[in-house]
C-alpha positions in Angstrom: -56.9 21.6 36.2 -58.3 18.6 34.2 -56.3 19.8 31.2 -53.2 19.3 33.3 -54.4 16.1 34.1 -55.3 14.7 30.7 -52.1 16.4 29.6 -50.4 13.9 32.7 -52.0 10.9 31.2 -51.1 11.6 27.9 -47.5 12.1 28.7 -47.2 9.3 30.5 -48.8 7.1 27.6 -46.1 8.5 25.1 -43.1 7.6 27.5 -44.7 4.3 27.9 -45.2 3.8 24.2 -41.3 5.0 23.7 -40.1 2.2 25.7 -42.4 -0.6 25.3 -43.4 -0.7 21.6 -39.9 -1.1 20.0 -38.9 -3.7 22.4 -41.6 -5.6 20.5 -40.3 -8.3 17.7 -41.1 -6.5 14.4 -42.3 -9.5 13.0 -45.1 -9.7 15.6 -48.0 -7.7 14.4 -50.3 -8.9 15.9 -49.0 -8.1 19.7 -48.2 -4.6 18.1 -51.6 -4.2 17.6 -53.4 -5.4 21.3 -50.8 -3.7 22.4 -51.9 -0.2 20.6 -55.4 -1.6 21.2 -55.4 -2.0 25.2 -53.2 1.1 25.2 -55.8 3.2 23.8 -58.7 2.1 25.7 -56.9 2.8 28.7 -56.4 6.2 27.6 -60.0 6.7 27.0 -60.9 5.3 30.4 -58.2 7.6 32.0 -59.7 10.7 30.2 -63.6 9.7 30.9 -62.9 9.0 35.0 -60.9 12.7 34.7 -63.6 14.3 33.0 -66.3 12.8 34.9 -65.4 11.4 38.4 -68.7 10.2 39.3 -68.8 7.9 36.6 -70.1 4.9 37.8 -67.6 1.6 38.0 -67.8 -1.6 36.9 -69.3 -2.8 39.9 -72.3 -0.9 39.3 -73.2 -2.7 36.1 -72.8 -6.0 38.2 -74.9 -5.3 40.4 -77.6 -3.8 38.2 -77.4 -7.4 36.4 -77.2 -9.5 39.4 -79.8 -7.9 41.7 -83.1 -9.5 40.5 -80.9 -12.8 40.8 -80.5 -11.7 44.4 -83.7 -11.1 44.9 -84.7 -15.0 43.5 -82.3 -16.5 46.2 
């Protein structure tokens, strides 16, 4: 079933690839690339969160970093 899933995601970043990346002035590169850059990364967190759900969030890592500060206050 997470094969479908990834296969979902993956679909759905080539449609958005079709129809974003030639409306993009050929003379910008540089937009090309954060575009292919963000894009990607994406991706990878889409695959990671299928493949492992429990994967903890961002928020985790906050607090990890912010909770001997809480404990100073």
């Amino acid at each position: 079933m997470k094969v479908v899933a990834i296969i979902g995601v993956t679909v759905l970043l080539l449609i958005l690839i079709l129809i974003e990346y030639p409306t993009i002035d050929h003379t910008h590169k540089r937009e090309k690339r954060t575009f292919a850059t963000l894009l990607s990364l994406g991706w990878v967190l889409a695959v990671l969160l299928i493949l492992y759900p429990e994967m903890p969030g961002p928020t985790h890592l906050l607090n990890l970093l912010f909770e001997p500060l809480k404990k100073l206050l």
